[in-house]
C-alpha positions in Angstrom: 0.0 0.0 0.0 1.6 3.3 -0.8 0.4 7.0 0.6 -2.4 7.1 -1.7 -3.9 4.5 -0.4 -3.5 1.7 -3.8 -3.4 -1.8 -2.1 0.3 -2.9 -3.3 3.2 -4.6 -2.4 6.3 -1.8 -1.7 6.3 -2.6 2.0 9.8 -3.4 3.5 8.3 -6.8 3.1 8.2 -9.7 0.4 4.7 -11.2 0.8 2.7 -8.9 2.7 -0.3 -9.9 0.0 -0.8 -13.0 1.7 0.5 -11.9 5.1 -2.4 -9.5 4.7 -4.8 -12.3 3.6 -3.9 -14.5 6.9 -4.3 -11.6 9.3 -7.4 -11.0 7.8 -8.5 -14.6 8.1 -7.6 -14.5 11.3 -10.1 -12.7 12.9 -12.8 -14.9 12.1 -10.7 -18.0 13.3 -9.6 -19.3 9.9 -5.9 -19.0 9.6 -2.7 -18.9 12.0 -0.8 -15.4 12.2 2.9 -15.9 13.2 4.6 -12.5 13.5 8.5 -13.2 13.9 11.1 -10.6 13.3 14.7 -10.6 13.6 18.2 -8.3 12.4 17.7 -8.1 9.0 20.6 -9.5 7.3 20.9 -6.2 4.7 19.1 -3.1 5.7 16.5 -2.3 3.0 17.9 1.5 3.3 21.2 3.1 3.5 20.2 5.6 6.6 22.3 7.5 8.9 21.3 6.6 12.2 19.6 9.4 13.7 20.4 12.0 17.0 19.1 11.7 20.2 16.0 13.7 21.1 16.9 17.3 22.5 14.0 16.5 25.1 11.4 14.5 26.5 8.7 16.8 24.8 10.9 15.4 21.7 11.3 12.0 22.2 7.6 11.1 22.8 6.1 13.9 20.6 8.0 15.1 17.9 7.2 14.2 14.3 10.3 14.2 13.2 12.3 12.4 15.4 9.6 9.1 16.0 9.3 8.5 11.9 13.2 9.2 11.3 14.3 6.7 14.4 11.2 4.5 13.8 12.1 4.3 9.8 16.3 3.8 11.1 14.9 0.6 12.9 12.3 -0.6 10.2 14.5 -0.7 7.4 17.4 -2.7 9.3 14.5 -5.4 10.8 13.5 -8.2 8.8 9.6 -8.9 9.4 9.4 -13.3 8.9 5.9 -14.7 8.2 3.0 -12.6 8.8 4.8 -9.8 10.7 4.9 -6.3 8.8 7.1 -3.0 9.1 5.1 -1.0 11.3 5.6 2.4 12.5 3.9 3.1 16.3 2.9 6.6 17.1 1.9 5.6 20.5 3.3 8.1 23.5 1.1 8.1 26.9 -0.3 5.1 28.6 -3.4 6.0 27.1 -2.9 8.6 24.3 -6.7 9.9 24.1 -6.1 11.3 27.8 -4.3 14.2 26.7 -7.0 15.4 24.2 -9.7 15.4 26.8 -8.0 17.6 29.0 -5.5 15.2 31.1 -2.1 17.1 31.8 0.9 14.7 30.7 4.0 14.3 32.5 6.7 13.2 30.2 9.0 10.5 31.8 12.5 9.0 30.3 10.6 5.5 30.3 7.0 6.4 30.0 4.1 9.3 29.9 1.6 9.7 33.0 -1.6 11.2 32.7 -2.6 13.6 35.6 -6.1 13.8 37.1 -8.7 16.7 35.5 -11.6 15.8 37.1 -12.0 17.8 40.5 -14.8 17.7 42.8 -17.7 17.6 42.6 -17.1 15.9 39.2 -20.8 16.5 38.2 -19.6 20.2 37.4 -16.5 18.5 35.1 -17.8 19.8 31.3 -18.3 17.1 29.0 -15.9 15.0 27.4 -15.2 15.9 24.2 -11.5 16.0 22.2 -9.7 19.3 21.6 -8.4 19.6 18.4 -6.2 22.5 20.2 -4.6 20.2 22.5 -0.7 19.5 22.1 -0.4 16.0 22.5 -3.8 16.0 19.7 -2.2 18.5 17.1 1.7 16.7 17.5 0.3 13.2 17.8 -1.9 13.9 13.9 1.3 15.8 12.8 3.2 12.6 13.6 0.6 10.8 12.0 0.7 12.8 8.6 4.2 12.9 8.1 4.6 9.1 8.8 2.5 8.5 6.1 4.0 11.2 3.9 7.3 9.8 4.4 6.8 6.0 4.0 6.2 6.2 0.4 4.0 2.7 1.1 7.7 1.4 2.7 5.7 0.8 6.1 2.0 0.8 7.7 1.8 3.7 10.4 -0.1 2.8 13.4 -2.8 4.5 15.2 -1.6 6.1 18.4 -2.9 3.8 21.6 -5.9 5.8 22.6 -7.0 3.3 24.8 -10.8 3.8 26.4 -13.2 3.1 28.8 -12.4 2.8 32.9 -8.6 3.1 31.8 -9.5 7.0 30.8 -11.9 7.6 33.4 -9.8 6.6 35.7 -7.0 9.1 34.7 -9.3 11.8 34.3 -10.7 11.1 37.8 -7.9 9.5 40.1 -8.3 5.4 40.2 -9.1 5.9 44.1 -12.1 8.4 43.5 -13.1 6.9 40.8 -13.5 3.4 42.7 -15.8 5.4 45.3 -18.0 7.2 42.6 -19.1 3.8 41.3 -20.7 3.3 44.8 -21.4 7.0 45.3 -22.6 7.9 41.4 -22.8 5.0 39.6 -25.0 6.8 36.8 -22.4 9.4 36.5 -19.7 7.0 35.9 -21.9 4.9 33.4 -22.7 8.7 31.5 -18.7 9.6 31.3 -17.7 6.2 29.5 -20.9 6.9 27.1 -18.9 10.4 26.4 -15.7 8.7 26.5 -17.1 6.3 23.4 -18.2 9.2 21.8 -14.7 11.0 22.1 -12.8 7.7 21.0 -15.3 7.1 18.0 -14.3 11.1 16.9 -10.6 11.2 17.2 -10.2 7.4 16.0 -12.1 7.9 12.6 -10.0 11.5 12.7 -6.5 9.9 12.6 -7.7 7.1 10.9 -7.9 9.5 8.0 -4.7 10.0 7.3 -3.3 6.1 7.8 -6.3 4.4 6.4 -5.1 1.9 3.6 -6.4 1.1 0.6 -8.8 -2.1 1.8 -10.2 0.8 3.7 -8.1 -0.7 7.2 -5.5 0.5 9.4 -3.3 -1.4 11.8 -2.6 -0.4 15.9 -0.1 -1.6 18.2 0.1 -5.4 19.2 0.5 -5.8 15.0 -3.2 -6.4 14.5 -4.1 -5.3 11.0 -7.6 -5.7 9.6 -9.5 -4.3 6.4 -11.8 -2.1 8.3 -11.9 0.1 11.6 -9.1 -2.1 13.9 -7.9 -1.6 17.5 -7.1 -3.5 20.4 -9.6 -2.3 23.4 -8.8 -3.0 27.2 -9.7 -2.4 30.6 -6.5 -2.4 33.0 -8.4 -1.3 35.8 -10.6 -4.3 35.2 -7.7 -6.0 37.9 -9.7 -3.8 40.5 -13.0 -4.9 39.5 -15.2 -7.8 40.7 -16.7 -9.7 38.1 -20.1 -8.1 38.8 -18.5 -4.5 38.9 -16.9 -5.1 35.8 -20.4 -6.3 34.1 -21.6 -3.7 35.3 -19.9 -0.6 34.6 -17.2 -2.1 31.8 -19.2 -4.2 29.2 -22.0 -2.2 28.1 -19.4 0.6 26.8 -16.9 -2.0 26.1 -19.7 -3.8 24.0 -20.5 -0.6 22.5 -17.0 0.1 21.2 -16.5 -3.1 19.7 -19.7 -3.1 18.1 -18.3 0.1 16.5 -14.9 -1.1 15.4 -15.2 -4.1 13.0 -12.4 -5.6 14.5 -11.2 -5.6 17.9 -8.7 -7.6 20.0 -8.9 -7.3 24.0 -6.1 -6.6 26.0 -5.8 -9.0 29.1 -3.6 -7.6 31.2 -2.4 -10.0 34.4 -3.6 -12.5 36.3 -6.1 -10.3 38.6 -8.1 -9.9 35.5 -8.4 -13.5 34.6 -11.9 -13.6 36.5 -13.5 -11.5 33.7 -12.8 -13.9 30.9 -16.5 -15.5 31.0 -17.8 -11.9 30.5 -15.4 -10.8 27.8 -16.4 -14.2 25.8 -19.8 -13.1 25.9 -19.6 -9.9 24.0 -20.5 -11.0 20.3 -18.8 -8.2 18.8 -15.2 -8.9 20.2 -13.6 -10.9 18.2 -10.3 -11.5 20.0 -8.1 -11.9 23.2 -4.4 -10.8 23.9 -2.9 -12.4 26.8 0.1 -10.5 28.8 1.1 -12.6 32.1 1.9 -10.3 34.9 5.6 -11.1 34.9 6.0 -10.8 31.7 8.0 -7.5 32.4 10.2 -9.4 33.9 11.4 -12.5 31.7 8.2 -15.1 31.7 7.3 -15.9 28.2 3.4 -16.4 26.6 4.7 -19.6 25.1 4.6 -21.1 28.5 2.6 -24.4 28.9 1.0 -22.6 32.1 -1.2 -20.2 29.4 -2.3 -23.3 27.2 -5.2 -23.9 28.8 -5.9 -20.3 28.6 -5.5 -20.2 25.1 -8.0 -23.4 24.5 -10.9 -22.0 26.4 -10.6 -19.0 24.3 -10.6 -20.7 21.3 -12.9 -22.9 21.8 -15.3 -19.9 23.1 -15.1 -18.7 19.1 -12.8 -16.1 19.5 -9.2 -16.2 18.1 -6.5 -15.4 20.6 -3.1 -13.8 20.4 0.2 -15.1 22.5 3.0 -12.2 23.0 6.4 -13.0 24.3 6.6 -16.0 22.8 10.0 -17.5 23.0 11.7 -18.5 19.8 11.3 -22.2 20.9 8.1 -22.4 22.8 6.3 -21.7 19.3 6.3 -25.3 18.0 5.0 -26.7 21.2 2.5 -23.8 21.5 1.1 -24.8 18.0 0.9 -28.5 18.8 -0.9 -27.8 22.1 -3.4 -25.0 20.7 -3.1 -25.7 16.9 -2.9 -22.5 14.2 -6.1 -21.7 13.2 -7.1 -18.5 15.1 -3.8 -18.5 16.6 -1.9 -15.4 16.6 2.1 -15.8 18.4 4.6 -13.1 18.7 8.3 -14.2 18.7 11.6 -13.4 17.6 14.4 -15.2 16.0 18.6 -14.0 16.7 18.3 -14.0 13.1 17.0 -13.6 9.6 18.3 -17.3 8.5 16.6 -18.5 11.9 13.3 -17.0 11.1 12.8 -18.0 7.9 13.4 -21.6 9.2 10.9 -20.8 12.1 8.3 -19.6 9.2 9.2 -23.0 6.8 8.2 -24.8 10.0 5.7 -23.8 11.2 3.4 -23.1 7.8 2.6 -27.2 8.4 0.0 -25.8 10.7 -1.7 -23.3 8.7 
C-alpha cells in the first residue's frame, strides 16, 4: 500500500499480500498469524542513524524524530511470516487522555496522565477532544508525516488511545473513581458513554490520514484488519469484581467493539483472569491478547501454564493472540493449541533462523 492509499506490495516486506490475507483470516478464526522478526541481514535502506531527542517533549512527541528513528529501525528489521514493518505513534499510557484535558508528565521511560476531574465531578464539562490540545495537534502531525514519508515502505499505526475505565480513571484518580461507582454509579456509566463518543471522533480522525487502501488500518500489538481495527482494554478491570466489571465495563466496552469491525482485548495480568467469562460473551469482540503479569520481567506467553488459557478462548469462538513467545516455545504452542485462530509473537537471533521458524511452522496453517 503506498500514501495514496492503492493496495500494493512496496512494504519493506516480500509477501505482505498474503501476510495480509492470513491476518485477515484470522479474525474470524480461519488462519494462523505468526509474526517473527529478527536483524535483518541487509538493511532495506542506507540511513544514517539518527540523533538523540533534545527532550522528552521530543522523544515522545516530535514528528520528526519518531518517523526518522522509527524508519532507522524498520529498514534494518527483517519482518518473517506474517509480521509487517510497522511504525507506532503511540506516547502516553493511554494517548486519548491528553485530548480530553488530562495534563501529561513526560517520563524517560513512559508518559503519565494527571487527574482533570475535581470535585464535585458532576460540574466536570463534557468530554469531548480538543483539536487545540498539544499531544492532539503533535500526535496527527506525527501521524501525517509518517504517512507522507513512507512512500508505502511501512504501515503507520494509530496512536494507543485506549478507552473506557482506563480514561476515566485518569481523568478522575483510580481511588475516586472506585468510590463514585458506589457513590454515582450513573455518573460514571454517563462519562464512559462520552468517552465512546470522544474515542469514535478522534479514531475515525486519525484514521484518516493512515487508512489503507482495503479501507483498514493497523494499531499496536501488530493487528491489521481491512476495516476500523484496535485493540480495546480495561487495565483497571484488575480492580474490578466480576459483577462491577459487568456492570460498569461491558455495556461501553460492547458498544465500542460493536463500532470497530475488529477488535482484540487486551488481558492484562492474572487479577483480571476472573472477567474472561464476560469478555467471551460480548458478540462483537472478536479477539483476546494475553500479557502474564511477569512478563515484564522474563516469563514468556509460550509457557505451557497459558495453554489452557489459550484453548478456552478458542474454543469460546474467539481467536487469541500469544506475545512473548520464546523463539522455541512456538512449535509446542502450535501443537498444544493448533494455528487456526492462533496469533504468536516471537523473535528469531536472526533472519536465516526466522525463515526456518516460518518453513516450520506453515505445516499448521
Amino acid at each position: 500500500m503506498n500514501a495514496a492509499g492503492a493496495t500494493t506490495d512496496p512494504l519493506w516486506k516480500e509477501d505482505w499480500a498474503s501476510a495480509r490475507d492470513n491476518h485477515a483470516a484470522w479474525w474470524q478464526q480461519r488462519a494462523l498469524v505468526l509474526w517473527v522478526t529478527a536483524p535483518a541481514d541487509q538493511p532495506w535502506a542506507d540511513l544514517p542513524a539518527p540523533p538523540p531527542a533534545a527532550d522528552l517533549a521530543e522523544q515522545w512527541f516530535g514528528a520528526e524524530h519518531r518517523v526518522r528513528h522509527g524508519e532507522y529501525h524498520l529498514s534494518r528489521t527483517y519482518h518473517g511470516a506474517d509480521a509487517f514493518p510497522m511504525l507506532g505513534t503511540h506516547s502516553a499510557a493511554g494517548d486519548l487522555t491528553g485530548y480530553v484535558g488530562c495534563h501529561l508528565d513526560l517520563h524517560p521511560g513512559t508518559v503519565w496522565s494527571d487527574p482533570c476531574i475535581a470535585d464535585p465531578p458532576e460540574q466536570h464539562p463534557r468530554i469531548a477532544i480538543d483539536r487545540t490540545s498539544w499531544p492532539y495537534r503533535r500526535h496527527r502531525a506525527m501521524l501525517e508525516l509518517s504517512a507522507a514519508e513512507s512512500a508505502g515502505r511501512w504501515l503507520t499505526s494509530l496512536p494507543d488511545l485506549v478507552e473506557n475505565m482506563d480514561v476515566l480513571s485518569a481523568m478522575r484518580g483510580a481511588e475516586r473513581l472506585m468510590m463514585d461507582t458506589l457513590d454515582r454509579p450513573e455518573w460514571v456509566l454517563d462519562q464512559l458513554d462520552q468517552i465512546n463518543e470522544a474515542y469514535f471522533d478522534v479514531f475515525d480522525d486519525f484514521a484518516s490520514v493512515v487508512r489503507d487502501g482495503l479501507g483498514g488500518n493497523c494499531f499496536c500489538f501488530g493487528i491489521w484488519g481491512p476495516g476500523r481495527t484496535a485493540k480495546v482494554q480495561c487495565d483497571a478491570a484488575a480492580m474490578f469484581s466480576p459483577a462491577v466489571f459487568r456492570r460498569f465495563v461491558v455495556p461501553a466496552l460492547a458498544r465500542q467493539c460493536a463500532w470497530l469491525d475488529y477488535a482484540m482485548f487486551h488481558l492484562d495480568g492474572e487479577d483480571c483472569l476472573c472477567h474472561v467469562e464476560a469478555l467471551l460473551e460480548i458478540e462483537a469482540l472478536q479477539a483476546i491478547e494475553w500479557t502474564p503479569r511477569r512478563i515484564s520481567v522474563g516469563d514468556s506467553g509460550g509457557h505451557p501454564r497459558h495453554w489452557d488459557l489459550y484453548r478456552r478462548i478458542l474454543a469460546a469462538g474467539k481467536s487469541v493472540q500469544a506475545v512473548g513467545v520464546r523463539y522455541d516455545e512456538v512449535l509446542p504452542l502450535l501443537d498444544a493449541c493448533g494455528g487456526r485462530g492462533l496469533y504468536i509473537q516471537t523473535w528469531a537471533p536472526n533472519e536465516t533462523a526466522a525463515r526456518e521458524l516460518a518453513d516450520r511452522a506453515a505445516a499448521y496453517r
